[in-house]
N, C-alpha and C positions, 0 to 999 in steps of 0.2 A: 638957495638950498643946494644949488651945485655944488662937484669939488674943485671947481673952476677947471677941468679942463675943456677944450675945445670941445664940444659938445653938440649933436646937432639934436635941436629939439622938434617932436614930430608930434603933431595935435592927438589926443586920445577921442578916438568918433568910436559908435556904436561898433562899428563892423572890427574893431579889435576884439570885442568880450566874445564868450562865451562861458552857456551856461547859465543865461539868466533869461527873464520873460519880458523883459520891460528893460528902459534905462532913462530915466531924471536927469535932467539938466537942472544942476545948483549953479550958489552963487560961484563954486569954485572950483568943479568940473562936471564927472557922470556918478552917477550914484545907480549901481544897478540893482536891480530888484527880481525877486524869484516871483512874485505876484504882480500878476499886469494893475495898471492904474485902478479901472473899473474893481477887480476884487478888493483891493486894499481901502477903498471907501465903505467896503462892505464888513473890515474888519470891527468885532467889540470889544477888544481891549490890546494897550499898549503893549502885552510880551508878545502875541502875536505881531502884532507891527513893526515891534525890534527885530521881531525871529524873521521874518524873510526879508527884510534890508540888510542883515547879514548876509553875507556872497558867501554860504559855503556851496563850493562848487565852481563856483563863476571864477574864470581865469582870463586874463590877455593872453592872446594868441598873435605869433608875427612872428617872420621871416627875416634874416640879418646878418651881417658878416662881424657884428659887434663883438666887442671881447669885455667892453664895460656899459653896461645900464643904470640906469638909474630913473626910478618912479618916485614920484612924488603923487602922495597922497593926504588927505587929512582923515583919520580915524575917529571912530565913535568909541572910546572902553566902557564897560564897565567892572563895577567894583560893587562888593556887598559894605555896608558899615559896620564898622568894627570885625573884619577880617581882612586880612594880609591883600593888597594888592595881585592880581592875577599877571603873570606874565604877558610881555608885550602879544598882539598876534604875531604869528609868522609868516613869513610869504617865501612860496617856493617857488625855484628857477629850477624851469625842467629844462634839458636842450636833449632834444629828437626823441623825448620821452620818459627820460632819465634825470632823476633830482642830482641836480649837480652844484646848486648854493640855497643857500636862505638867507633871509634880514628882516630886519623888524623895524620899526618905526615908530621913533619919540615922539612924545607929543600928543597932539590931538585932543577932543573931546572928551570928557569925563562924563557918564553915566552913573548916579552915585545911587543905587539899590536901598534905600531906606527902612523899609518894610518888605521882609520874603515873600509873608504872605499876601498881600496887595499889592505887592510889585510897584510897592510908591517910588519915585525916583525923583532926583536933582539932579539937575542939568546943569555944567560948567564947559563953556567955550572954551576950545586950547588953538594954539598956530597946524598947520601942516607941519608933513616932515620929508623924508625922503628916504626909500628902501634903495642900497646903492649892492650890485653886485661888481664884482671887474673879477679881470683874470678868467675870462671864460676862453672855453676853446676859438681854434680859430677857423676859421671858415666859414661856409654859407651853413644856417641851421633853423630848427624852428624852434621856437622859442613859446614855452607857456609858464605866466605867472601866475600861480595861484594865489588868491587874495585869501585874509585870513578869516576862517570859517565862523570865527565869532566876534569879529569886530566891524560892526557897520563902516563901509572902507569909499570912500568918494576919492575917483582915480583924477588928477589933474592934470599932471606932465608928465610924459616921457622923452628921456633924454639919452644917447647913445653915440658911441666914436663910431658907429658906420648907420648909415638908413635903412630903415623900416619898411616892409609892408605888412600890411594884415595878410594872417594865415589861411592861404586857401581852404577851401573844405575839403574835409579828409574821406569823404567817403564811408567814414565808419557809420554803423546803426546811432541813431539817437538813442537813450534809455533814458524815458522820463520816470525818474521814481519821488514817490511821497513816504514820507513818515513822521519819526518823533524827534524827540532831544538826540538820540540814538543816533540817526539817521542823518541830522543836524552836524555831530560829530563832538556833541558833548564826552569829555575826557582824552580826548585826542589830544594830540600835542601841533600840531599840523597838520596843515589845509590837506595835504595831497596823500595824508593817513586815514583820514575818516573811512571809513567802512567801506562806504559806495562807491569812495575813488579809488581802494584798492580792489574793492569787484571791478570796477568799471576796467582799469588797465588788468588788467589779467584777462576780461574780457573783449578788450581792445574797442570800444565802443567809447562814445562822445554823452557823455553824464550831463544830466539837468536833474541836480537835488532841490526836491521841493521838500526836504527833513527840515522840519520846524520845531524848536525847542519847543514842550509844552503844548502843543496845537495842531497836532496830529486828530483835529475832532469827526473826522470824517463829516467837515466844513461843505455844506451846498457849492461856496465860491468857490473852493480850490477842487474841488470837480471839474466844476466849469471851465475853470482855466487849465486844465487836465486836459478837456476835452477839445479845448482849441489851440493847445502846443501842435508842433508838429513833433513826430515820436513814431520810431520803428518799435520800440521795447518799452512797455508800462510796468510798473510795480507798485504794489499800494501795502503800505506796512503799519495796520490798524490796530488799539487795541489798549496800548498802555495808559496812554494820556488817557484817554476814557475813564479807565478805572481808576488813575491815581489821585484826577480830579472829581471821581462821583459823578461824573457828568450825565451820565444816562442810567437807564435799568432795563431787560432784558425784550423787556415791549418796545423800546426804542428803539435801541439798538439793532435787532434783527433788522427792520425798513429801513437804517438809514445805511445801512450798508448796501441794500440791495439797490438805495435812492442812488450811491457813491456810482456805482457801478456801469449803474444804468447811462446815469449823466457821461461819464469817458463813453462807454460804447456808443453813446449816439456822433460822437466824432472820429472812434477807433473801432468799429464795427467787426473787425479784424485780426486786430492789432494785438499780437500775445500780450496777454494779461496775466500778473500773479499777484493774486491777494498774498498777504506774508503774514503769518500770529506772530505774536509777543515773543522775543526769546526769553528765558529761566529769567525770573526776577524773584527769589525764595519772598521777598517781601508782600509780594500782591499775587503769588501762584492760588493760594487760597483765601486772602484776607481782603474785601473791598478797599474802595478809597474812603475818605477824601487821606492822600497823602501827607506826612508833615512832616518839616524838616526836625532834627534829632543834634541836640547838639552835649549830651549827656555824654559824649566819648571824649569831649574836647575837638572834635573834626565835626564836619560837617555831613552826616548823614541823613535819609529819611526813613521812614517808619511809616506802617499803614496803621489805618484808627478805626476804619469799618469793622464792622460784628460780621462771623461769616454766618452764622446764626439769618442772617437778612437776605444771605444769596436765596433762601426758599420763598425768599417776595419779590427776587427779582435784583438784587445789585450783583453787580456783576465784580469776579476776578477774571484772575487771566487764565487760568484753566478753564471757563466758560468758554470765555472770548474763543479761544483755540477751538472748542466742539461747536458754537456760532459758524463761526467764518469757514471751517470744514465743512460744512452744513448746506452753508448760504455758496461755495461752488459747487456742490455735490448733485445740488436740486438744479441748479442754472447749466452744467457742462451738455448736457443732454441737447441743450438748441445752442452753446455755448463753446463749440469744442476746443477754444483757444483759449481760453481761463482756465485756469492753473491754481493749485492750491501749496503751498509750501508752508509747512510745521516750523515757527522760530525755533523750537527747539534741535532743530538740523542746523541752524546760525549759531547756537550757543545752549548749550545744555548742560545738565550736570556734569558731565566731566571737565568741560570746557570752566565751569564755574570754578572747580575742583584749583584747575590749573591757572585760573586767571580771573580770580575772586572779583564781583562788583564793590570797590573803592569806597562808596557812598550808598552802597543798597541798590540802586538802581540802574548806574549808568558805565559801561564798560571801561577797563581802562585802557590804555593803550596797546599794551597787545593784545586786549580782548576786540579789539576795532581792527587790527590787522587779523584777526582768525578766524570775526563772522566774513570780512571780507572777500578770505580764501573761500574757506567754505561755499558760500553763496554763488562763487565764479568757479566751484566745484559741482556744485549740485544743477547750476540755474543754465550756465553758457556751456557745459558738458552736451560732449555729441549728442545725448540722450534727455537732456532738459531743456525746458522751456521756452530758452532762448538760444538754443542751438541754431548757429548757418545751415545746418544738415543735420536730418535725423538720420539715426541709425536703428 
């Protein structure tokens, strides 16, 4: 898979990644994971298990005088049946913090999407391939590749005209945050776009995205595993999957938020905390779930099917969810004072909707993931928010 030149190849071990909670030894490198082993036994169904063997977030970090790299990886795609092929992932080459190339990667695994609603899948084996950058600057620099956010990506080789080490630690705050497809970085076009990686750099801080397509359920397991990261900065972005799936009704939901919370603080006792509501979704602001996809446009969008007639028994939207979760900090900050409450609609609201319409009903498009972004590293890392070095 080389371009044949002199090359010197340098083994991929754990201490390159970051960004992830776990890392798997396959038959044909590392596969890193956002859920330690223990949770992921604990998962009930296959989209979650795809949703966090996806590396959005998780990058190679290393030091190097190289001007050409090259990784070789073998990717997981997938595809829906009977719609257009998704573009390859991308992988971003930062140097000293700055996207300075990308490449993508033939080949690989096929995931073939059968059924939307059961999330039936076919499985087809492909070869590896190899993401090749050259012509980088010259000199000594650090180097981060971000692997692509929605392709279950197993790193093999790395190969470079000058040596490697792994990247010291930088010193910056950890920010463990959780949430949805959103969070995940569904509609983004690049790894180093997603939402949280443009908060995270504006906020200069080292991101651990636990955003999970679909499976933001305010999960017992992924508490747990919340509550045993290590993490200067927590964020927890509850809400939509809930409702889009019908998953709970309003008797539930109040305890299992307060269960979520609980579970982190007994390992972060401390540790600034911000619950996050939903931002603008017009689709589920007033209409429960279960959600369904829409395909009467010709594209692929969804539609909610709940009666809102039934919020008076208890099912829940997301203007509930929003007076919940304000609620559920309001009563805790009092023995609490480091939980923090933040409105999605300060990520993305009507105006923002106005200016940068949701694509498919639900999920932002690409400049709308670069403007909860800012926003968020406006409101949240601001001398005066939540996760400020220094209050003012």
């Amino acid at each position: 898979m080389s371009t044949g030149q002199n090359l010197i190849t340098t083994p991929i071990t754990a201490d390159f990644l970051r960004g992830h909670l776990d890392v798997e030894e396959t038959a044909h490198g590392l596969l890193p994971h956002r859920l330690p082993a223990w949770a992921r036994r604990q998962i009930p169904d296959d989209r979650l298990a795809v949703a966090e063997a996806q590396p959005s977030g998780v990058r190679l970090a290393f030091r190097t005088d190289a001007t050409t790299i090259e990784l070789d990886t073998l990717p997981t795609k997938r595809v829906y049946a009977g719609f257009p092929p998704q573009p390859d992932g991308v992988y971003d080459l930062l140097v000293d913090g700055l996207l300075t190339a990308q490449a993508t990667v033939d080949g690989g695994n096929l995931r073939t999407v059968t059924d939307m609603q059961t999330q039936t899948t076919h499985f087809t084996p492909g070869p590896a391939g190899t993401a090749r950058f050259t012509d980088l600057p010259t000199g000594e620099k650090d180097i981060e590749i971000w692997l692509p956010h929605a392709e279950i990506t197993e790193v093999i080789a790395l190969r470079t005209d000058a040596p490697v080490i792994p990247a010291s630690k930088t010193g910056r705050r950890v920010w463990l945050h959780h949430g949805s497809s959103i969070s995940h970085g569904s509609n983004a076009v690049f790894p180093s776009a997603i939402w949280p990686a443009v908060a995270a750099s504006a906020g200069d801080v080292e991101l651990i995205n636990l955003g999970f397509g679909g499976s933001a359920m305010a999960d017992a397991f992924t508490a747990r595993a919340m509550r045993d990261a290590p993490a200067d900065l927590i964020s927890v972005k509850l809400g939509i999957n809930i409702v889009n799936s019908d998953a709970m009704r309003l008797r539930a939901f109040t305890p299992a938020v307060h269960g979520f919370l609980d579970t982190i603080r007994e390992g972060h006792p401390t540790t600034p905390l911000l619950l996050i509501s939903p931002i603008l979704c017009p689709t589920h602001e007033n209409t429960p779930g279960p959600l369904m996809p829409d395909l009467s446009s010709g594209t692929l969008k969804f539609k909610a099917t709940g009666d809102q007639a039934e919020t008076a028994a208890g099912r829940l939207t997301l203007t509930i969810v929003r007076n919940v979760l304000a609620d559920v900090v309001e009563q805790r900050s009092a023995e609490d004072p480091h939980l923090h409450y933040l409105d999605g609609l300060e990520l993305y609201g009507e105006s923002d909707h106005h200016q940068f319409p949701l694509p498919d009903a639900l999920h932002p498009c690409p400049e709308g993931h670069h403007r909860i972004g800012e926003n968020f590293a406006k409101l949240v890392f601001a001398n005066n928010g939540p996760f400020a070095t220094t209050t003012s």
